[in-house]
MDTraj code that builds the backbone (N, CA, C; nanometers):
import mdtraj as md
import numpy as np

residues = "UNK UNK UNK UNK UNK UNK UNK UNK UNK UNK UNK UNK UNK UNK UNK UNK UNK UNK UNK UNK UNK UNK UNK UNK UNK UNK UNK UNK UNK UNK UNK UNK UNK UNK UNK UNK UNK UNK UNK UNK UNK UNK UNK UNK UNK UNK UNK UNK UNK UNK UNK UNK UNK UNK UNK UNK UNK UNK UNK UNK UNK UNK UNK UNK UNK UNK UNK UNK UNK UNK UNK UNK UNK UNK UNK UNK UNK UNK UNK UNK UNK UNK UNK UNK UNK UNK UNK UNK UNK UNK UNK UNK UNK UNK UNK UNK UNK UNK UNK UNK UNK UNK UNK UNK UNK UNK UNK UNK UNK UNK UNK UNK UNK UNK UNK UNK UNK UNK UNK UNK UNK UNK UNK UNK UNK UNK UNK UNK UNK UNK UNK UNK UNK UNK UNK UNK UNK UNK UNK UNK UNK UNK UNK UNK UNK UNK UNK UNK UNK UNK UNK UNK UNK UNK UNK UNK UNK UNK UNK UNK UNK UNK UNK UNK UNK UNK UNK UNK UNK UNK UNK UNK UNK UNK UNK UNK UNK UNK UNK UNK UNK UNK UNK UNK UNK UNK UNK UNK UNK UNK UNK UNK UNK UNK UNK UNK UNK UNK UNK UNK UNK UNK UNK UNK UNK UNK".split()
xyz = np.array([
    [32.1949, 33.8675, 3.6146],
    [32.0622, 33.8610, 3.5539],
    [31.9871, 33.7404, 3.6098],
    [31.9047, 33.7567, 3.6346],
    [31.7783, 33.6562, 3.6918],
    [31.6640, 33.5853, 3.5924],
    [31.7232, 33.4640, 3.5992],
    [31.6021, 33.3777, 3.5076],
    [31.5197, 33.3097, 3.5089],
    [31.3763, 33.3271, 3.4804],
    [31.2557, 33.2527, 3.5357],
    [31.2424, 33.1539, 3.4294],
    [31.2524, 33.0528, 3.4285],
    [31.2402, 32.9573, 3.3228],
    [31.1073, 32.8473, 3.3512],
    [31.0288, 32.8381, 3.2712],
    [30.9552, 32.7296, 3.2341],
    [30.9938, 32.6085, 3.2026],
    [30.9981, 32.4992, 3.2666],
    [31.1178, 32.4266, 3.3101],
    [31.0743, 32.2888, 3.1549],
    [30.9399, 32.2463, 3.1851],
    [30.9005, 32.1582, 3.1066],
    [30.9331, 32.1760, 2.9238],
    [30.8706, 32.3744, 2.9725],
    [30.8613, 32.3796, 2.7979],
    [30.9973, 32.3710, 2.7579],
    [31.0967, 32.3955, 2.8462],
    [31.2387, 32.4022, 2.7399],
    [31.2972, 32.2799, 2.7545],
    [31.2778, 32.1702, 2.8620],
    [31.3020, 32.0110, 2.7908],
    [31.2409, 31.9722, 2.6807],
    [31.1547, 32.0282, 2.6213],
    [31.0865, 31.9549, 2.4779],
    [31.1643, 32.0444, 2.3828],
    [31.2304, 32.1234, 2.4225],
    [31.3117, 32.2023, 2.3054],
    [31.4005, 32.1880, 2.3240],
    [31.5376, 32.1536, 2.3996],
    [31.6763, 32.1170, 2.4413],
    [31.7066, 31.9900, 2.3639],
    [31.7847, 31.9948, 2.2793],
    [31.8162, 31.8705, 2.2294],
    [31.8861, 31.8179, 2.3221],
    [31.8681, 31.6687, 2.3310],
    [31.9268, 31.5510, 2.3572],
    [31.7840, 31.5121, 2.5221],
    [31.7257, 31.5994, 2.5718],
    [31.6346, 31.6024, 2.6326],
    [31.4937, 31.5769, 2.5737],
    [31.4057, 31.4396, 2.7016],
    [31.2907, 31.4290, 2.6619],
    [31.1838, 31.4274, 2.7445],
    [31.0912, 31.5106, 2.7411],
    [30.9527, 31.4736, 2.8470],
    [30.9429, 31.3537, 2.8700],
    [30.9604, 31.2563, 2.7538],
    [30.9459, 31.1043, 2.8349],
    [31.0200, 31.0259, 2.9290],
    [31.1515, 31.0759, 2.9156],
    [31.2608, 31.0663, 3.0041],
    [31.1964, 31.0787, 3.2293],
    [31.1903, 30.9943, 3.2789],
    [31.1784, 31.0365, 3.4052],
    [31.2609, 31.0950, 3.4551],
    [31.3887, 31.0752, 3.4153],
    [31.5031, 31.1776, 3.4925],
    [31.5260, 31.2832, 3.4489],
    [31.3996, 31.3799, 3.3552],
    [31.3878, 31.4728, 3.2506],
    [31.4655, 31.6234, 3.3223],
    [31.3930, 31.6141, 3.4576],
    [31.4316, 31.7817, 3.5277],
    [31.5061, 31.7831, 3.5929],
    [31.6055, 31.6598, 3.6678],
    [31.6889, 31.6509, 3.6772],
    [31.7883, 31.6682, 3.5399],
    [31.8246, 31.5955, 3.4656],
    [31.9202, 31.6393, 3.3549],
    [31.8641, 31.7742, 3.3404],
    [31.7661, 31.8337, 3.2744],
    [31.7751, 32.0033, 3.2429],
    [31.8671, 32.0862, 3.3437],
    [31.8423, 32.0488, 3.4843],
    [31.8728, 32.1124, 3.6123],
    [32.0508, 32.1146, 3.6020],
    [32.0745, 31.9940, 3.5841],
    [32.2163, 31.9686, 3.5731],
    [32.3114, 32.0557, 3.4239],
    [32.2019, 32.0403, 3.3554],
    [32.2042, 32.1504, 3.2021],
    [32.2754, 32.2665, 3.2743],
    [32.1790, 32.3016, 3.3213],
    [32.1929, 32.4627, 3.3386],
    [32.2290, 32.5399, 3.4887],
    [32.2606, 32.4301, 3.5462],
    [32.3935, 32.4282, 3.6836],
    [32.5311, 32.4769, 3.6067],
    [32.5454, 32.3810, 3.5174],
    [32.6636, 32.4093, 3.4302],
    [32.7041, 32.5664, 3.3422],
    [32.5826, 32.5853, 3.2880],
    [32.5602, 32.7435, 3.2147],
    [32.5618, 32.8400, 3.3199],
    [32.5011, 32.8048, 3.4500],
    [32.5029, 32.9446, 3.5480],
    [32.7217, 32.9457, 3.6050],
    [32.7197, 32.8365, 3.5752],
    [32.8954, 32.7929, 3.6626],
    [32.9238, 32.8802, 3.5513],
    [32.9016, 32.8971, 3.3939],
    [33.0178, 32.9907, 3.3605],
    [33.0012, 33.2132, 3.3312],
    [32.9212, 33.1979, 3.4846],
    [32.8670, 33.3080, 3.4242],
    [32.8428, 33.3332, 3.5867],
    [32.9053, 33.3980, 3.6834],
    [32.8092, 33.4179, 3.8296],
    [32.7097, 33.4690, 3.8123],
    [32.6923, 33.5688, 3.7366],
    [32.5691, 33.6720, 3.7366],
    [32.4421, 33.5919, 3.6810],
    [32.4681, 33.4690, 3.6713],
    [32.3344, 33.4314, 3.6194],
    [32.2812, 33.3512, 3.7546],
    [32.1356, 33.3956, 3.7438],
    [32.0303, 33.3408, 3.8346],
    [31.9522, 33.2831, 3.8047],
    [31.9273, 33.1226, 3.8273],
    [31.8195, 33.0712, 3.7495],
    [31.6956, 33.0080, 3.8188],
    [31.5834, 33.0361, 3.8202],
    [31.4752, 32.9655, 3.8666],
    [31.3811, 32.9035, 3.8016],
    [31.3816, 32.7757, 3.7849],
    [31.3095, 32.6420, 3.7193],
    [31.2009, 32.6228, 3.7486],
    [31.0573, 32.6651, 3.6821],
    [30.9697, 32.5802, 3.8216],
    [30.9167, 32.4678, 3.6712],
    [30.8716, 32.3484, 3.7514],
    [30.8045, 32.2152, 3.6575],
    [30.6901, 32.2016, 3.7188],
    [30.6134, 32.1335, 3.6291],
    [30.4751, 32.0970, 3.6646],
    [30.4646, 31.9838, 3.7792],
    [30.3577, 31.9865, 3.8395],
    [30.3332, 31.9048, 3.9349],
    [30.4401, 31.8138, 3.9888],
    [30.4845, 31.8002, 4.1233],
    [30.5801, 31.7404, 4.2236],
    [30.5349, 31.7411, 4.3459],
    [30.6274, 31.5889, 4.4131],
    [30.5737, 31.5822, 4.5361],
    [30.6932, 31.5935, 4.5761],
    [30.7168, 31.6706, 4.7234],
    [30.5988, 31.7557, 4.7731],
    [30.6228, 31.9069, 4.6471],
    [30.4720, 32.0014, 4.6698],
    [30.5532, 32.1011, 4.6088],
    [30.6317, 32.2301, 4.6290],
    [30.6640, 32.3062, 4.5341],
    [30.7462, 32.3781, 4.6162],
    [30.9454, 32.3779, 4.5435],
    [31.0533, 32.4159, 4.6511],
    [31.1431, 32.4308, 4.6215],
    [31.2336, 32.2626, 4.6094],
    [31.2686, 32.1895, 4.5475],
    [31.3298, 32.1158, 4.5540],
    [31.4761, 32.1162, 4.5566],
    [31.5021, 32.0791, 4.7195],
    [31.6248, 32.1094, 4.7618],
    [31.7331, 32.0340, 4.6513],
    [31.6667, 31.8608, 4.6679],
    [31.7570, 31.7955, 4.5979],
    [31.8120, 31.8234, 4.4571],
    [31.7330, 31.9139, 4.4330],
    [31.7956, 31.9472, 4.2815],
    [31.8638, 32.1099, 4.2864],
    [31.8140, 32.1631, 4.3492],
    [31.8574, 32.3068, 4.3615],
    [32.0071, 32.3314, 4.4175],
    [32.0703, 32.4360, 4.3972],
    [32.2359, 32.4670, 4.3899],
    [32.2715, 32.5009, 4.2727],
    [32.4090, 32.5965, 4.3287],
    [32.4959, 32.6037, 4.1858],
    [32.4171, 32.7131, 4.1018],
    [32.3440, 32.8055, 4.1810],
    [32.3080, 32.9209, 4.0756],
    [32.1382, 32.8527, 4.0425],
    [32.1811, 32.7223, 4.0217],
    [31.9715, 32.7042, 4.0053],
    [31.8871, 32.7107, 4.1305],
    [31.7538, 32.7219, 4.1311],
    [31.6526, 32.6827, 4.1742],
    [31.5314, 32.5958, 4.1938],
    [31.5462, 32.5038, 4.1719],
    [31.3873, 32.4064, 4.0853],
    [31.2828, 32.4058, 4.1779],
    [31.1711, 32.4089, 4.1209],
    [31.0641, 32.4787, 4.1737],
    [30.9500, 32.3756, 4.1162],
    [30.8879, 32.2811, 4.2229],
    [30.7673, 32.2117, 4.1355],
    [30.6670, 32.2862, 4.2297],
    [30.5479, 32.3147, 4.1045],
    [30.4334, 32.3620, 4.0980],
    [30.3289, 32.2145, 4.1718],
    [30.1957, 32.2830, 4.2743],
    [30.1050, 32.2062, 4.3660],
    [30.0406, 32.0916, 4.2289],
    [30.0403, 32.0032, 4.3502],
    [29.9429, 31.9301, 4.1847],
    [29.7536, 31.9756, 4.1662],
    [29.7310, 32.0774, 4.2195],
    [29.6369, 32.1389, 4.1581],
    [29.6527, 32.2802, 4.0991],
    [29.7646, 32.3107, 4.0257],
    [29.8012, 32.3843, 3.9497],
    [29.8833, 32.3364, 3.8587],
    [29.9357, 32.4453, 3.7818],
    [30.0414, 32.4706, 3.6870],
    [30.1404, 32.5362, 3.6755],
    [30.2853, 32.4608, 3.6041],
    [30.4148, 32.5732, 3.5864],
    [30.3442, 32.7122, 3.4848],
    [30.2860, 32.6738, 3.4147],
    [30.2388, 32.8161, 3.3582],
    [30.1788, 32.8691, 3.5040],
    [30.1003, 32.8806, 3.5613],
    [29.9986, 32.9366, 3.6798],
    [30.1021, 33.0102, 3.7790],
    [30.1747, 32.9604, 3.8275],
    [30.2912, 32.9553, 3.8686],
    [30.3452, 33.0598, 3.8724],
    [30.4486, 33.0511, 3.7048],
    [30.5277, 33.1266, 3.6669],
    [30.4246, 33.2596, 3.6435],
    [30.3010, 33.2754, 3.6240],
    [30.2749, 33.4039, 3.5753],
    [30.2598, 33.4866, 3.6967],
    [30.2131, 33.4263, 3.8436],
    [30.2183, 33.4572, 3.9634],
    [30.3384, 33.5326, 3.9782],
    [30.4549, 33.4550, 3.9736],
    [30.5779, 33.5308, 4.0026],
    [30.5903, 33.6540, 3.9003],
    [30.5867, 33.6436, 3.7611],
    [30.5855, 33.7575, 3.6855],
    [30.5126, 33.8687, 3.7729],
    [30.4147, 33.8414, 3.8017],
    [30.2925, 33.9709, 3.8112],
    [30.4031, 34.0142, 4.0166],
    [30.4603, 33.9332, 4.0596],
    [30.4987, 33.9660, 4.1796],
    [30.6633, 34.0350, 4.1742],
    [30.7125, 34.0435, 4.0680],
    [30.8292, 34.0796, 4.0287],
    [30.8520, 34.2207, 4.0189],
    [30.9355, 34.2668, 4.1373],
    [30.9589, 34.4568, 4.1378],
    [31.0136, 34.5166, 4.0705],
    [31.1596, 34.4126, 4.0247],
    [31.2412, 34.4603, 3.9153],
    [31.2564, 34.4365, 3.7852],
    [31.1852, 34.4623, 3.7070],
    [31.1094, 34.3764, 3.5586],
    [31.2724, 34.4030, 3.5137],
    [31.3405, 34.4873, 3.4880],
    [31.4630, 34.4712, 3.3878],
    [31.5847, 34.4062, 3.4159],
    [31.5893, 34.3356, 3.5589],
    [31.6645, 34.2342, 3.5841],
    [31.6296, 34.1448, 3.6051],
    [31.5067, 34.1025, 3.5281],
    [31.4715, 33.9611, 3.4358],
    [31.4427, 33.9360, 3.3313],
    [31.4688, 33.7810, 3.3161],
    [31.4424, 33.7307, 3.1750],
    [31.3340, 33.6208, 3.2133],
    [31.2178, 33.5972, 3.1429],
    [31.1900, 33.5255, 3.0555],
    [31.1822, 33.3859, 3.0137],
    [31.1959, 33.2255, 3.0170],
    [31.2042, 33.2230, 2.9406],
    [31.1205, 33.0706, 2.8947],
    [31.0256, 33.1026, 2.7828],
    [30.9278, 33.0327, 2.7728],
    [30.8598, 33.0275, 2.6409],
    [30.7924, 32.9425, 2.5608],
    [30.7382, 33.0037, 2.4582],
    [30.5490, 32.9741, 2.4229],
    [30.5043, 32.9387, 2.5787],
    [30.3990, 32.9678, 2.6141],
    [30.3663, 33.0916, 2.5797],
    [30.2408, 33.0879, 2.5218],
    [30.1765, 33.2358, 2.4620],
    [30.1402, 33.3225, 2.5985],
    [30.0578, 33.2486, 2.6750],
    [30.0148, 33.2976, 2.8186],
    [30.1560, 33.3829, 2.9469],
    [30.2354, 33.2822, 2.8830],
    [30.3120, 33.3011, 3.0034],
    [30.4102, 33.4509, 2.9337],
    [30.4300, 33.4458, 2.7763],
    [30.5091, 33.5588, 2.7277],
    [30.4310, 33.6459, 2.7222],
    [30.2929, 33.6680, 2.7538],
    [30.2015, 33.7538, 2.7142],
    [30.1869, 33.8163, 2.8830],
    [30.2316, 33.7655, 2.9811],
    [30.2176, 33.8251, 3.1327],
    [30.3785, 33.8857, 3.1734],
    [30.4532, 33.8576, 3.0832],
    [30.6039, 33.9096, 3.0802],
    [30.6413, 34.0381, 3.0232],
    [30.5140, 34.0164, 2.9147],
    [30.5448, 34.1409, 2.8026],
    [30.4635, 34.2667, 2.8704],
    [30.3869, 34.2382, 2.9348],
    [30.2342, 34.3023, 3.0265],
    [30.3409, 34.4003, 3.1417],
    [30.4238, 34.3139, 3.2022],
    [30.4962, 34.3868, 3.3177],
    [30.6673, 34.4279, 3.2534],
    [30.6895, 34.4287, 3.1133],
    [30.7950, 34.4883, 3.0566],
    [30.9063, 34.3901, 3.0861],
    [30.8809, 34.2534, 3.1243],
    [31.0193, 34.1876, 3.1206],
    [31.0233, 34.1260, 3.0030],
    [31.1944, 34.0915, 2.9573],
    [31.2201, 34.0535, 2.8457],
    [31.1837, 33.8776, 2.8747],
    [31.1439, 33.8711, 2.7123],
    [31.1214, 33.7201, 2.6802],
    [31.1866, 33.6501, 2.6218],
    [31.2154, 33.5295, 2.6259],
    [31.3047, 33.4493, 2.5029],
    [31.2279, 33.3142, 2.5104],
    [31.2020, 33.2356, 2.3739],
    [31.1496, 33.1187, 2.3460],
    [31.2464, 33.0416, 2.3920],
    [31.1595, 32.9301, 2.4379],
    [31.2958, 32.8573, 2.5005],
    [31.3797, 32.7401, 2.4290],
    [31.3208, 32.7177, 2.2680],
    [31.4317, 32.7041, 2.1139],
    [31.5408, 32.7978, 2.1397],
    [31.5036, 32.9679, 2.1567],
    [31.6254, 33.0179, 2.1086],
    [31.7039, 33.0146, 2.2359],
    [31.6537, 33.0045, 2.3735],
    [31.8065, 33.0188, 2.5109],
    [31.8065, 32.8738, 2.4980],
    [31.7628, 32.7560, 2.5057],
    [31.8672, 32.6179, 2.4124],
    [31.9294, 32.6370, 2.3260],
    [31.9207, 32.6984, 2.2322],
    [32.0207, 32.6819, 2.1176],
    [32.1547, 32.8055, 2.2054],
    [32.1232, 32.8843, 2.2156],
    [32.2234, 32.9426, 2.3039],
    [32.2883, 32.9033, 2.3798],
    [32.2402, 32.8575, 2.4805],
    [32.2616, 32.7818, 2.6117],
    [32.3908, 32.6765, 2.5383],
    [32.3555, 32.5920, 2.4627],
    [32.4534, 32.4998, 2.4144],
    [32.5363, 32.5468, 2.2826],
    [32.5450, 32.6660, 2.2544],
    [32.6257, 32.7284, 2.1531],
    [32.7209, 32.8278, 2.2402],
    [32.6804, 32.8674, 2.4143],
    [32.7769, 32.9375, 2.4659],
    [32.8875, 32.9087, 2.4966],
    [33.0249, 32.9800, 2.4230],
    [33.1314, 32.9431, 2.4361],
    [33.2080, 32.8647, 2.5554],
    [33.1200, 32.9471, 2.6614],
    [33.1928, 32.9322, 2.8094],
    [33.1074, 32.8505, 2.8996],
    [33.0570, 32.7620, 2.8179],
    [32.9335, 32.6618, 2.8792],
    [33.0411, 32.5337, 2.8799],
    [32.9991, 32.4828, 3.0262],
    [33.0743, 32.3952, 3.1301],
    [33.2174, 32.4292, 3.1686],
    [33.2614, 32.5326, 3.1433],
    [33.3905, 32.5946, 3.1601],
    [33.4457, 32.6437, 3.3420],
    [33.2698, 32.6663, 3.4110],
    [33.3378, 32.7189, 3.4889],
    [33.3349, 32.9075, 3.4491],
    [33.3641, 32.9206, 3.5778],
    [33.3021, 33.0769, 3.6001],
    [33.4459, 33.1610, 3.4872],
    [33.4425, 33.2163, 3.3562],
    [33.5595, 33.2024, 3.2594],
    [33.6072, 33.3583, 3.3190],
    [33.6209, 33.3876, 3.4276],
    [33.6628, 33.5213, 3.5147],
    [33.7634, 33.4336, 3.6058],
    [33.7644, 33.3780, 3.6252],
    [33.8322, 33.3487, 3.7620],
    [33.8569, 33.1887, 3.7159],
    [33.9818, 33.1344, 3.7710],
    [34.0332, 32.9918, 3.7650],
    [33.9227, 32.9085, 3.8822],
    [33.9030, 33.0087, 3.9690],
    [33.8959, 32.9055, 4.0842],
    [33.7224, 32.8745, 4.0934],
    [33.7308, 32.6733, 4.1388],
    [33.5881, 32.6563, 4.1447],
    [33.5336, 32.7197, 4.2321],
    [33.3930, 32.7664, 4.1781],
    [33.3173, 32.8455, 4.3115],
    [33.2612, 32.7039, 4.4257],
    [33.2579, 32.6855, 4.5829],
    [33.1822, 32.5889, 4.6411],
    [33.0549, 32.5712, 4.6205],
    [32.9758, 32.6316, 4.5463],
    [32.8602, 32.5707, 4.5466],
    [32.8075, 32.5209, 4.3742],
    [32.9571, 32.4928, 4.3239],
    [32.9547, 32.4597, 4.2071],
    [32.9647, 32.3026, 4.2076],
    [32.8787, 32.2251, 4.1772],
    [32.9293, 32.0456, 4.1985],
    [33.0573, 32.0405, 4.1248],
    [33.1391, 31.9610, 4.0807],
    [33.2453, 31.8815, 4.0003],
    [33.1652, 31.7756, 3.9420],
    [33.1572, 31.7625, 3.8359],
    [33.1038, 31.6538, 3.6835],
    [33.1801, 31.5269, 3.7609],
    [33.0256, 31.4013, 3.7758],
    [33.0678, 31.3046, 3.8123],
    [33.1007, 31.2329, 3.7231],
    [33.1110, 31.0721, 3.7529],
    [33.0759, 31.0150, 3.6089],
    [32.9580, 30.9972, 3.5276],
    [32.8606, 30.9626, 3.6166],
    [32.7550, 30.9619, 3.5364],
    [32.6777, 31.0922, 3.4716],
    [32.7686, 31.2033, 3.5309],
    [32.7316, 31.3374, 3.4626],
    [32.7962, 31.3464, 3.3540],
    [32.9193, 31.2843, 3.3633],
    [33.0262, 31.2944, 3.2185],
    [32.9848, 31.1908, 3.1346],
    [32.8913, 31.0817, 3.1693],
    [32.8714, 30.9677, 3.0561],
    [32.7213, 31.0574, 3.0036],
    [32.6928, 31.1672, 3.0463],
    [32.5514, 31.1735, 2.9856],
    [32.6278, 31.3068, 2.9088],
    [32.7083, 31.3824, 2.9174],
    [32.7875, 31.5141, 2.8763],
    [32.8108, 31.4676, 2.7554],
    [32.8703, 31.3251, 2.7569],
    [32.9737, 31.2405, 2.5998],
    [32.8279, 31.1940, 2.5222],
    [32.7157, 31.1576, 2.5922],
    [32.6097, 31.1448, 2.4975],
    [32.4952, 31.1813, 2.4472],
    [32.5250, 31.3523, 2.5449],
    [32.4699, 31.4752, 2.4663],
    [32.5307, 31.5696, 2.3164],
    [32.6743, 31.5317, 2.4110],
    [32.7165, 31.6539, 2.2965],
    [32.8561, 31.5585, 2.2020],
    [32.8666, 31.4178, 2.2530],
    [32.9729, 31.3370, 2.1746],
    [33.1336, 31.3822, 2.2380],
    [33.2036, 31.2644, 2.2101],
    [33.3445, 31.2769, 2.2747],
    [33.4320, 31.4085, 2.2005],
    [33.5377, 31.4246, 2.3210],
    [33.5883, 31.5109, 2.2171],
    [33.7152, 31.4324, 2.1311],
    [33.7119, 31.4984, 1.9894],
    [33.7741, 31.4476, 1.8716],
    [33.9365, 31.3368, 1.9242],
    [33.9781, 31.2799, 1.9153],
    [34.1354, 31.2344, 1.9260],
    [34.2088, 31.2411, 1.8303],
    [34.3308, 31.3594, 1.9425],
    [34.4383, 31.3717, 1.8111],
    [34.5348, 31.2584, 1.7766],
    [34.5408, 31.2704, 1.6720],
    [34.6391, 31.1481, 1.5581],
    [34.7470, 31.1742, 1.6069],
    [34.8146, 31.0099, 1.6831],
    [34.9449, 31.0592, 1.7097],
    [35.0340, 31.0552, 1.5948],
    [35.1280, 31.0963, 1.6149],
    [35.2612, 31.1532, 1.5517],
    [35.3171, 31.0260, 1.4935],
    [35.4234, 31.0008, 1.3528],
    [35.4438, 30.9092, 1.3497],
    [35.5498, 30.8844, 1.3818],
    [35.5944, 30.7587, 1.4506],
    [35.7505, 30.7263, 1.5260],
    [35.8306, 30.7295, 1.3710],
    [35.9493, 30.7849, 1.4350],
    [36.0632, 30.7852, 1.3325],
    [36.1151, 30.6372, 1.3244],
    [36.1473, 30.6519, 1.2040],
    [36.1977, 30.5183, 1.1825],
    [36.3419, 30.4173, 1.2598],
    [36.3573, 30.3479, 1.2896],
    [36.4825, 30.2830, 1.3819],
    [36.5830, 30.2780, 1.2629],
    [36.7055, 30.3322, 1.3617],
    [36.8201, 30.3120, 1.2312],
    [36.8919, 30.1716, 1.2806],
    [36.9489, 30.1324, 1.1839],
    [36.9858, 29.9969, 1.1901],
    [37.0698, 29.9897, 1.2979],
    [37.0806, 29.9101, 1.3544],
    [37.1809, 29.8369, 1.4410],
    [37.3250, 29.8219, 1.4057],
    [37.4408, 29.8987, 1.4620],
    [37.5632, 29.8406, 1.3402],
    [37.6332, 29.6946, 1.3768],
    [37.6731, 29.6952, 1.2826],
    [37.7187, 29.5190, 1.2656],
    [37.8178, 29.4934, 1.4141],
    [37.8221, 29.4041, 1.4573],
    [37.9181, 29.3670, 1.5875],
    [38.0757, 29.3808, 1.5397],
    [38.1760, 29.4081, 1.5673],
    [38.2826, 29.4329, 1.5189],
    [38.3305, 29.2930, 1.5278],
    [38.4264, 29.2215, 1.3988],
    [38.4789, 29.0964, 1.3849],
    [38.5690, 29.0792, 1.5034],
    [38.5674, 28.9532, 1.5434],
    [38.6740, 28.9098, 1.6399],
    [38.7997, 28.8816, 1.5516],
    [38.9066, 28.9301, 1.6217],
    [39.0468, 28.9106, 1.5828],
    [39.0708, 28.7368, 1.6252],
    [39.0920, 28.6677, 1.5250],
    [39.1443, 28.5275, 1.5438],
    [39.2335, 28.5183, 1.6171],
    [39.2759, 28.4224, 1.7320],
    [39.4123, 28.4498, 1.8139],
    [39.4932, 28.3707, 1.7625],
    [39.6424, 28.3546, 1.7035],
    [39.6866, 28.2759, 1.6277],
    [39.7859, 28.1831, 1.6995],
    [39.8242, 28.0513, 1.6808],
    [39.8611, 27.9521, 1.7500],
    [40.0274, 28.0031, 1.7280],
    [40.0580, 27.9679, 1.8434],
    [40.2256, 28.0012, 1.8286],
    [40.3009, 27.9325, 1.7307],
    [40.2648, 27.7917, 1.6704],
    [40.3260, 27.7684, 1.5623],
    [40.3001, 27.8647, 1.4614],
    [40.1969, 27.9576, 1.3978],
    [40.1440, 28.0071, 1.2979],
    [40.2271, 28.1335, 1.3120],
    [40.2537, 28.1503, 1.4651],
    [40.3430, 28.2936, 1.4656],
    [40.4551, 28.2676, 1.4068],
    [40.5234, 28.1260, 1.4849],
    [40.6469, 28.1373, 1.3966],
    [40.6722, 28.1170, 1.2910],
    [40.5643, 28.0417, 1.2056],
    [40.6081, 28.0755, 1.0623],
    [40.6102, 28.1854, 0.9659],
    [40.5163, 28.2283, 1.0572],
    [40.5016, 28.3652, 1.0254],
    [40.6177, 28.4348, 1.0263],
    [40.6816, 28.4727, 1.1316],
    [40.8147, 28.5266, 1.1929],
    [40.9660, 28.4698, 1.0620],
    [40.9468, 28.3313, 1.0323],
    [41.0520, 28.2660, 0.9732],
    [41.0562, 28.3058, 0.8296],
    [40.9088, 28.3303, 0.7662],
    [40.8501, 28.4053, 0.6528],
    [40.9449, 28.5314, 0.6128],
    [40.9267, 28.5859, 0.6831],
    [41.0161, 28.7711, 0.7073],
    [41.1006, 28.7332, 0.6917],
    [41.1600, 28.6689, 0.7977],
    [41.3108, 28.6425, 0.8033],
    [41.3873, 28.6163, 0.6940],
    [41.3281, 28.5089, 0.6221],
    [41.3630, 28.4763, 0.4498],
    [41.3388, 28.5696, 0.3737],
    [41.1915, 28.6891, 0.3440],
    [41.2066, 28.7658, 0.2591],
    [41.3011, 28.8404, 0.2790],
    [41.3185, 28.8994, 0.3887],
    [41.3941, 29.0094, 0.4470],
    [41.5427, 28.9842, 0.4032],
    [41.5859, 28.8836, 0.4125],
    [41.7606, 28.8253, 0.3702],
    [41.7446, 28.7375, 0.1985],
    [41.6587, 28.7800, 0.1209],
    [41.6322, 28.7118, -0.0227],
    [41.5926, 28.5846, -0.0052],
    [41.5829, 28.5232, 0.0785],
    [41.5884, 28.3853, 0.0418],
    [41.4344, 28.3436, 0.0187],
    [41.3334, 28.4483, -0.0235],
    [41.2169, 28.4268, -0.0197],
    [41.1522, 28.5193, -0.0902],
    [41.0917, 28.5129, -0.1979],
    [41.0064, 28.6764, -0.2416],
    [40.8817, 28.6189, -0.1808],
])
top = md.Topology()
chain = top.add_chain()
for i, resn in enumerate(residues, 1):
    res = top.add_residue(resn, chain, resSeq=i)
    for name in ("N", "CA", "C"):
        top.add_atom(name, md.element.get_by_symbol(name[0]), res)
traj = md.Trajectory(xyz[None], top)
């Protein structure tokens, strides 16, 4: 499925994303690099308002996206309705925007629409979001690998994951006592010892 997305309007609806943010369409882009990785069939094309130069932006594009900045004497609405009205196969697209103009030139040529509240809330409620293509083990190459600074913004979009409670150590059993040393006894002590017997043994001693 092929997705035309209005790139701006669904950063003001994506939680943890902000128009004021300068690195705004980059993070969305990186958003939804991740959502196309668990899904091949998804196709996504981004366009944002005004960029220099305009046009396809390589540096952000891969991985199933597209990003697309609009001339700076136009608009991502202007834009996107262009492509609508140039689109052959209306039922292998979506949509997705909640511009009145832009759902109203979608609905005109029979493609489906979605506000772009409800494919955010989706988008980050899909099970198989950052998973990776959930068909196949293997990374696709034109899938990046989560750097760090992709994983420090992942932990402060969506929070760490939980840590399990370790287990509690069993308790240590005691140590047993060292076994007593046998006293070694002085040869006088033997023989009295010895002379002892000798007397009980013949009465002369109880």
């Amino acid at each position: 499925m092929n997705y035309l997305i209005d790139g701006h309007n669904l950063i003001a609806r994506t939680p943890g994303l902000s128009l004021a943010d300068p690195d705004d369409e980059a993070k969305l882009v990186r958003l939804l690099r991740r959502w196309t990785a668990a899904d091949a069939r998804r196709k996504v094309t981004v366009i944002f308002d005004g960029g220099l130069p305009a046009g396809e932006a390589r540096h952000l594009s891969g991985g199933g996206v597209k990003a697309v900045f609009a001339p700076n004497n136009s608009t991502a609405d202007a834009v996107l309705i262009r492509r609508i009205e140039a689109i052959g196969n209306p039922p292998e697209f979506v949509v997705i925007s909640s511009d009145r103009e832009v759902a109203t030139a979608a609905t005109r040529r029979r493609i489906a629409v979605q506000p772009s509240e409800t494919f955010a809330a989706n988008m980050m409620n899909d099970r198989h979001f950052g998973d990776g293509d959930h068909q196949t083990k293997a990374q696709r190459p034109d899938v990046p690998p989560m750097g760090a600074d992709e994983m420090q913004e992942w932990l402060s979009l969506f929070g760490p994951e939980p840590e399990m409670p370790r287990p509690p150590r069993p308790p240590r059993k005691p140590a047993p006592p060292p076994p007593a040393r046998s006293k070694k006894k002085t040869k006088e002590e033997s023989e009295a010892e010895d002379i002892d017997e000798w007397l009980r043994l013949f009465g002369y001693k109880k």
